[in-house]
C-alpha positions in Angstrom: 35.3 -2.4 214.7 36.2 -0.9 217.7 39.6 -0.2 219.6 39.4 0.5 223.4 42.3 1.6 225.7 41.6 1.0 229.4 41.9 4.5 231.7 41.2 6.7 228.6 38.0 8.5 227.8 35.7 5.8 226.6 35.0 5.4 222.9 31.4 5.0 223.6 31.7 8.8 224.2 33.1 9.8 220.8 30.2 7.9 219.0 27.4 9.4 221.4 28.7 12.7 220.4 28.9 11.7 216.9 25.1 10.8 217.1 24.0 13.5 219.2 23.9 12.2 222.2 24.6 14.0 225.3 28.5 13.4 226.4 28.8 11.5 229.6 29.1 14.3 232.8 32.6 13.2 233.5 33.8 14.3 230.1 31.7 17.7 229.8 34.4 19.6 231.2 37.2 18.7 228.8 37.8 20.5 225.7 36.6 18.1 223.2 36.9 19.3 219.3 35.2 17.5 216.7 36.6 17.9 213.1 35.7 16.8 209.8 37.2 13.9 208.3 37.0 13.5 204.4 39.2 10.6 204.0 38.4 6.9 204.8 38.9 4.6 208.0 40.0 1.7 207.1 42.1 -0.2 209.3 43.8 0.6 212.4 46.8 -0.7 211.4 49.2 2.0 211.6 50.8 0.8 208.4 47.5 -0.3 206.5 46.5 3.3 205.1 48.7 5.7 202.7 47.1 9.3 203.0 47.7 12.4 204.7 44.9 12.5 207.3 45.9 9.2 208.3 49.7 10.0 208.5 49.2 12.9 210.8 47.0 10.6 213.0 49.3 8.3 213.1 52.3 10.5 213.6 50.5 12.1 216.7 49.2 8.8 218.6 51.7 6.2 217.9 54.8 9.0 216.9 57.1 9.6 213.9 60.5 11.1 213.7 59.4 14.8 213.0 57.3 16.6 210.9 57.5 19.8 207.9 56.8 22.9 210.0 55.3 24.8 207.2 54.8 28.2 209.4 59.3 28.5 209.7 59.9 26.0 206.4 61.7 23.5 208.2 61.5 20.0 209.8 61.4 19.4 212.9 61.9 16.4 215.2 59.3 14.3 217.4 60.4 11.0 218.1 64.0 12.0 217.0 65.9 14.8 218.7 69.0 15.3 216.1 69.8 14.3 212.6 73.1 14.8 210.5 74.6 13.4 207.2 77.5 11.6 207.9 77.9 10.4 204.3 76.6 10.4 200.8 74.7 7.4 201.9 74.1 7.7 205.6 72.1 9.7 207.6 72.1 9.3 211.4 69.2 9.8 213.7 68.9 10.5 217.6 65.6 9.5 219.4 64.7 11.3 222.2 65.0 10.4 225.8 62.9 10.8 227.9 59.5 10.2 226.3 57.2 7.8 227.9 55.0 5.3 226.4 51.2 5.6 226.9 50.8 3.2 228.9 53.9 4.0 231.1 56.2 1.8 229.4 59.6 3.0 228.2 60.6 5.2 225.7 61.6 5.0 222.1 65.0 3.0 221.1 66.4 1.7 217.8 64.9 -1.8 218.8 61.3 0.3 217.8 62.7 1.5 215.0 64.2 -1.5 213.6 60.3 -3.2 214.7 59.1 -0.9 212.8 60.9 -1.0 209.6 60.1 -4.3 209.1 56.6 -4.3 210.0 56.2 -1.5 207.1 58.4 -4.1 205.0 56.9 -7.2 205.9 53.5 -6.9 207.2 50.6 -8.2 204.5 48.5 -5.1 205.6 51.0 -3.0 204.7 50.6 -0.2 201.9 53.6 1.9 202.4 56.8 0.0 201.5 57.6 2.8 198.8 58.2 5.0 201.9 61.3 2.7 201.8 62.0 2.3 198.2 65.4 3.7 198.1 66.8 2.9 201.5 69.2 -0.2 201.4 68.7 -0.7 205.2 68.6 0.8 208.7 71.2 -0.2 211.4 71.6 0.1 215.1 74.2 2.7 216.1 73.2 2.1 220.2 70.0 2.3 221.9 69.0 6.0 221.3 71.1 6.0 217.7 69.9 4.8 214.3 71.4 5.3 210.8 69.2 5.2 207.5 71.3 3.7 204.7 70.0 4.6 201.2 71.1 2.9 197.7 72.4 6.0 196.3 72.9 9.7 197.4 69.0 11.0 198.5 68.7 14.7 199.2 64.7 14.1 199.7 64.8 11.4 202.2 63.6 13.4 205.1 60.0 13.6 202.8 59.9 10.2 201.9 60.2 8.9 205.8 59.9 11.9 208.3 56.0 12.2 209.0 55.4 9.0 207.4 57.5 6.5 209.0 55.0 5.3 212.0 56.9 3.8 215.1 55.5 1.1 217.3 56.5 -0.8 220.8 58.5 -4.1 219.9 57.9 -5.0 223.2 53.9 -5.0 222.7 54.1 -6.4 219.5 56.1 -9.5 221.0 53.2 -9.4 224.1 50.3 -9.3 222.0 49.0 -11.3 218.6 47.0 -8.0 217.5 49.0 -5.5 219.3 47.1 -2.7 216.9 43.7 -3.4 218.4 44.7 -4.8 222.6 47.5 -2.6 223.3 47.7 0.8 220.4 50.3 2.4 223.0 52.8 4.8 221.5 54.9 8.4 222.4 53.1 10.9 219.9 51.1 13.8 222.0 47.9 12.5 221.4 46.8 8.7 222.5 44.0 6.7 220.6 40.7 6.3 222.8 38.8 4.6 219.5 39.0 3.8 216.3 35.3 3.1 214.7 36.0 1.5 211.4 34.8 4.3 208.5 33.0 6.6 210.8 35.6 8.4 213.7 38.7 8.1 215.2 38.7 9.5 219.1 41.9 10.7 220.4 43.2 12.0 224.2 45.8 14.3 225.4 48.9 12.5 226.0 49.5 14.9 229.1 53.1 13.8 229.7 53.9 14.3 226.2 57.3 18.0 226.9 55.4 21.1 226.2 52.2 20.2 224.8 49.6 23.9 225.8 47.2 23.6 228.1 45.1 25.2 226.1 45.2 22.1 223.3 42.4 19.7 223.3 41.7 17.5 225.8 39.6 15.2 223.6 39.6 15.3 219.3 37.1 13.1 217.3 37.8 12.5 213.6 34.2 12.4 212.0 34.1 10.9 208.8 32.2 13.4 206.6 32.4 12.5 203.0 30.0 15.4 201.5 31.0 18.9 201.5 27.4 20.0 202.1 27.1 18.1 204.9 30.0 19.2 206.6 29.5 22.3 206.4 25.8 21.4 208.2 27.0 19.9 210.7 29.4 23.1 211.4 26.3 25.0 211.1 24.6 23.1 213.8 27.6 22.8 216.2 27.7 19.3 215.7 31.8 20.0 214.6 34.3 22.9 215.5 36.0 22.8 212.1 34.7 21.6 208.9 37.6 21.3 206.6 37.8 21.8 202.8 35.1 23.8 202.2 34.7 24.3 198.4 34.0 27.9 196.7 30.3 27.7 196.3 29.6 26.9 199.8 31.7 29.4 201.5 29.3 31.9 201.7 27.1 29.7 203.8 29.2 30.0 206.3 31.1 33.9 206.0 27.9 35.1 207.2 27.6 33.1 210.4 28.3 35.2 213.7 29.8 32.2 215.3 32.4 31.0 212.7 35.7 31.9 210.9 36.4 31.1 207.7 40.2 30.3 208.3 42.5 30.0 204.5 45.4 28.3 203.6 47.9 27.6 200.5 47.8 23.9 199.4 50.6 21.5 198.3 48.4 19.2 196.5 48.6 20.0 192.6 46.2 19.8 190.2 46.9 19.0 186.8 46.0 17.5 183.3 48.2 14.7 182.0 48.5 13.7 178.8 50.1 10.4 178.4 51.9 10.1 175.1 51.6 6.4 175.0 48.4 7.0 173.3 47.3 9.4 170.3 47.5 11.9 169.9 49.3 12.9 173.0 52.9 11.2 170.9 52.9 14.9 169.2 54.3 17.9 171.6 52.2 20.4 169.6 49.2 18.5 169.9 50.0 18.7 174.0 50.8 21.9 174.1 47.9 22.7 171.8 45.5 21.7 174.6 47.5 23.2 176.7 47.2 26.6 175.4 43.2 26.4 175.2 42.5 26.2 178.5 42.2 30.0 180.7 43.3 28.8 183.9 42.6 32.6 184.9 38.7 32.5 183.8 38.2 29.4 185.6 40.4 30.2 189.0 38.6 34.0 189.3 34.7 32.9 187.9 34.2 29.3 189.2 37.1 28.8 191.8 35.7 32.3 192.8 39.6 33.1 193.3 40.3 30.8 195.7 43.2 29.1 193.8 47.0 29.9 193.0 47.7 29.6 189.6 50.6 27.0 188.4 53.0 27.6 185.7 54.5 24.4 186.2 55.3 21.3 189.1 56.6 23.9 191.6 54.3 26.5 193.6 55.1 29.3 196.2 54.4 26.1 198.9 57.0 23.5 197.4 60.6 22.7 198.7 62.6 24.0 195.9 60.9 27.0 194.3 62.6 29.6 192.9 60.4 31.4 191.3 58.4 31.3 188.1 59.5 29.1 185.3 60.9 31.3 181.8 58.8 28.9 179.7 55.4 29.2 180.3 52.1 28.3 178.2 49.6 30.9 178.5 46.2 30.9 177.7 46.2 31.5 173.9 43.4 29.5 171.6 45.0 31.2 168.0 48.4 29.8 169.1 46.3 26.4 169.8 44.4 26.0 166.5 48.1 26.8 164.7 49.5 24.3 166.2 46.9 22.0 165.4 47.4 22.6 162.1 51.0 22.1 162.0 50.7 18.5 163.7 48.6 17.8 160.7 44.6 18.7 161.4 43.5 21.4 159.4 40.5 19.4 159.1 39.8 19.4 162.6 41.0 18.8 165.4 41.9 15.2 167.1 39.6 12.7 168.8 40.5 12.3 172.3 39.4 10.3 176.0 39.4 12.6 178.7 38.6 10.9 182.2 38.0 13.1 185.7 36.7 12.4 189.1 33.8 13.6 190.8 33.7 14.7 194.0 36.9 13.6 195.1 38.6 16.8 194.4 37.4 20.7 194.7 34.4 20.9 191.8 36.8 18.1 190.1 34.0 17.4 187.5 32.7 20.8 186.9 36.6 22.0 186.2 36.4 19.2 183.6 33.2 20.1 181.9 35.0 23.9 181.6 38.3 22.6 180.0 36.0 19.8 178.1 34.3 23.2 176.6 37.7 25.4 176.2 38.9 22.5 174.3 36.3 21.8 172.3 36.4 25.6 170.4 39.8 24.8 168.9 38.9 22.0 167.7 39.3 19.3 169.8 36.6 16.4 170.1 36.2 15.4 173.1 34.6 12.6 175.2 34.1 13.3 178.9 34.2 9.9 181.0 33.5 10.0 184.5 34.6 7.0 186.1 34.2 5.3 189.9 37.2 7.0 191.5 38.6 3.9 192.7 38.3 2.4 188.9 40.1 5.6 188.0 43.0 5.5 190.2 43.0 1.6 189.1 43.1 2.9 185.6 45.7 5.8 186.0 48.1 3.6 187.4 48.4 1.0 185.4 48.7 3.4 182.6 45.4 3.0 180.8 44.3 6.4 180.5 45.4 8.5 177.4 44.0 11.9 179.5 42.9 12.7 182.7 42.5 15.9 185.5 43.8 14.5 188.8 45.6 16.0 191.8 49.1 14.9 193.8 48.9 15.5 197.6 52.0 15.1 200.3 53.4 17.4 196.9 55.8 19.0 199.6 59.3 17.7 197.9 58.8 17.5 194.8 61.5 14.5 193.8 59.0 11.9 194.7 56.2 13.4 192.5 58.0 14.1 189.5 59.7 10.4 189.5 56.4 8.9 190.0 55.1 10.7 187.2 57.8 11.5 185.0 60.6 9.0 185.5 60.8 6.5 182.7 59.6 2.8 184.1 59.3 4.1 187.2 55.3 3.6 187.2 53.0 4.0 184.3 51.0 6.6 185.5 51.6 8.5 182.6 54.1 6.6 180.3 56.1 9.7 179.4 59.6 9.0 178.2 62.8 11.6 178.5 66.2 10.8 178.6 67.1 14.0 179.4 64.0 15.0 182.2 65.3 11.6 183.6 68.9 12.5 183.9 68.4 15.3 185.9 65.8 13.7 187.9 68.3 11.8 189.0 71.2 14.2 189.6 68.7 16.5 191.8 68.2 13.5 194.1 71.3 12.7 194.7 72.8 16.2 195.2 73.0 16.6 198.6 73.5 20.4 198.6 69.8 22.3 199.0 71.1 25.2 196.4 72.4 22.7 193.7 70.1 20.8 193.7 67.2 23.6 193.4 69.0 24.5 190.3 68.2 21.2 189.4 65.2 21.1 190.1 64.4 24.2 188.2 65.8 22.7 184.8 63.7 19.8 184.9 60.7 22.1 185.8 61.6 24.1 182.6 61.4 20.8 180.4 58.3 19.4 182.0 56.7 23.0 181.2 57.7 22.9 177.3 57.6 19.2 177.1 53.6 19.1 178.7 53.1 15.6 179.8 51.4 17.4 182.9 49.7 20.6 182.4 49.7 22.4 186.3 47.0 24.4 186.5 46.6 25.3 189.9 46.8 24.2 193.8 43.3 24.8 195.6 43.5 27.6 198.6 42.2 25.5 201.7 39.3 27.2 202.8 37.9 25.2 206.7 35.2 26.6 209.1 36.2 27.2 212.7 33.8 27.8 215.6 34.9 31.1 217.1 36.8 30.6 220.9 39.2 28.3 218.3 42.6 29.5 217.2 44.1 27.3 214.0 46.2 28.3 212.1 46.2 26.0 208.4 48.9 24.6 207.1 49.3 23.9 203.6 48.3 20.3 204.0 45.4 20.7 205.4 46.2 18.6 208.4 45.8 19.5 212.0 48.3 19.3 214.7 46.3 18.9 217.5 48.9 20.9 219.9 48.8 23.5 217.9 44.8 24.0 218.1 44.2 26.5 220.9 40.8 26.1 222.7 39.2 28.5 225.3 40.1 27.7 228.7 
């Protein structure tokens, strides 16, 4: 399936350059940048698809309210201009005037927004109601003014809705039956040229859009390029600018080329081991933190991640709203302390029988990293059985709680309230099916503490418990490593998204 827009750089010329083919003469002089895509295409429903790639397209076609600037550590508006607090329950936005619609129609107003809201709420193709999961309503204030009314007091709003809360034209959505597919108009500084069903996503300059460089791309095309090796040859053979997420063993591929940077950046997605203690033996802290205490995160991040990982010792890294440091309770890599407390949760005989599911290929060396701690493991004691699952049947799996242990990692991990309640908070989902009246308590409190120093504080103590009580071991987030064709300048952010107007190419 195909999108079009009339007067924008045909789509045809996105998939010719996708295949090789020579782009058309009228295009040749634009700055067109081809990047790597490794998520899937699906739909181009701006509500239909929950990941981060997809967000940030999204966010820069159609528009959001703002986005995290990870570079200064603050958001910072798109669609919206201003924001405030004006009660423990109410948060008021301003949209910005002045923006103009793709197609030349008017700017955003809260009739969008409101359009909006219910589309994500009420649309069958929608996948991102929990965006919305504790906000009560939103209400009109005037034309350029919108408040967001949540159930209870939510410090962490701004990362449940800022870059993921997707605005589209009432106006075409009331002209047009499929108003995603004829008329895909919005505000962001980038406009949609084409959207090629699980293959690439062409995008234009939105050349109106206040203060987007001249020096941005004129053209980007999204190619979808599952396999790390293959990314990294078409990089290789100019057939892409940047290849993102280039794991350890195939950097050096590319360090020695002439015409490429390697460019690095922290990650917020964090990987971990969870133990669910729904199932045994995981119902025995020891027995959790016995595991937990076999595995040298250290061995594995400076021999097989060949350094290119930061090290966890617990939910919260250097990159994460709310750190404050490292945790006091840590579990270090110690196998005596592991085999003791074996013994003490009753196996002096040997140690337990357990299921231990990972992906493959979905994550940075995801299987290999489980083969590792499979073997770590194994010399204290454990037994282990090493499943390797569809990833989609693993996912399935995780979420409906049917998997006693797993290695998995939790992107858009920039806040870190919706993580932990996911994962942690009792019957919130069964993801892992751990149970603590206390951990939930102060999940709780840090949520609906509005002050950012108080509630850090919070945050720290239910860090602290989730470190000694181990239903998630942290073990480390991945240092994004992309290719970048020199005469680019990029600087990664710890998402590993890319902000188009921030992209600067050679004039």
């Amino acid at each position: 399936m195909k999108t079009n827009r009339n007067g924008l750089i045909a789509g045809a010329m996105s998939a010719l350059a996708v295949l090789g083919t020579a782009v058309p003469a009228a295009a040749q002089d634009d700055k067109l940048l081809m990047v790597t895509s490794t998520f899937p295409m699906t739909s181009p429903t701006p509500y239909a698809e929950s990941n981060a790639q997809m967000y940030s397209v999204w966010c820069q076609t159609y528009g959001c309210l703002g986005r995290y600037n990870y570079a200064t550590k603050e958001y910072e508006g798109i669609l919206v201009e201003t924001w405030e607090i004006v009660d423990d329950n109410t948060w008021r936005f301003k949209l910005r005037e002045g923006l103009v619609r793709h197609d030349g129609g008017p700017g955003p107003t809260t009739t969008d927004v409101l359009h909006s809201y219910h589309r994500v709420l009420n649309d069958p193709a929608s996948t991102q109601k929990n965006i919305f999961s504790e906000v009560k309503t939103i209400r009109e204030v005037d034309e350029h003014t919108f408040e967001i009314v949540t159930t209870k007091p939510l410090a962490s709003l701004l990362s449940y809705i800022f870059d993921r809360f997707i605005i589209t034209s009432a106006e075409l959505a009331e002209d047009s039956a499929s108003p995603d597919e004829d008329a895909p108009y919005g505000w962001g500084p980038y406009k949609l040229a084409s959207y090629t069903l699980d293959q690439e996503i062409a995008l234009e300059k939105n050349d109106d859009f206040p203060g987007i460089a001249e020096t941005a791309p004129d053209i980007a095309v999204y190619r979808q390029i599952r396999e790390a090796e293959q990314r990294v040859t078409a990089l290789m053979n100019g057939e892409v600018q940047i290849a993102r997420l280039i794991p350890p063993q195939l950097v050096s591929r590319i360090e020695g080329s002439e015409s490429i940077d390697t460019v690095q950046s922290p990650s917020i997605e964090q990987m971990f081991l969870a133990f669910n203690p729904k199932f045994e033996p995981w119902t025995d802290k020891r027995v959790r933190q016995a595991a937990a205490h076999a595995i040298n995160k250290d061995l594995i991040i400076d021999r097989f991640l060949m350094g290119l990982a930061d090290k966890l010792d617990g939910p919260l890294g250097e990159q994460q709203i709310c750190y404050t440091g490292p945790l006091d309770f840590v579990i270090d890599y110690d196998p005596e302390k592991s085999r003791e407390l074996l013994v003490e949760a009753g196996y002096e005989d040997g140690g337990p029988s357990i299921e231990f599911m990972t992906a493959s290929g979905r994550y940075i060396s995801d299987r290999q990293v489980s083969e590792i701690v499979t073997q770590m493991l194994t010399e204290v004691g454990f037994e282990v059985d090493l499943q390797v699952p569809e990833y989609a049947n693993l996912t399935a799996a995780m979420r409906a709680g049917e998997l006693p242990m797993y290695y998995l990692g939790r992107g858009l991990f920039l806040d870190p309230s919706e993580p932990l309640s996911q994962y942690l908070e009792s019957d919130i989902t069964q993801r892992i099916g751990y149970t603590n009246l206390e951990l939930d308590a102060l999940l709780q409190q840090e949520r609906q503490t509005l002050d950012p120093e108080e509630r850090c504080q919070i945050v720290r103590q239910a860090a602290e418990l989730i470190a000694e009580e181990v239903p998630m071991f942290f073990m480390w987030s991945h240092r994004l490593v992309h290719g970048v064709q020199k005469g680019i300048e990029w600087n990664a952010s710890a998402d590993g998204e890319i902000w188009l107007s921030d992209v600067k190419m050679s004039m």
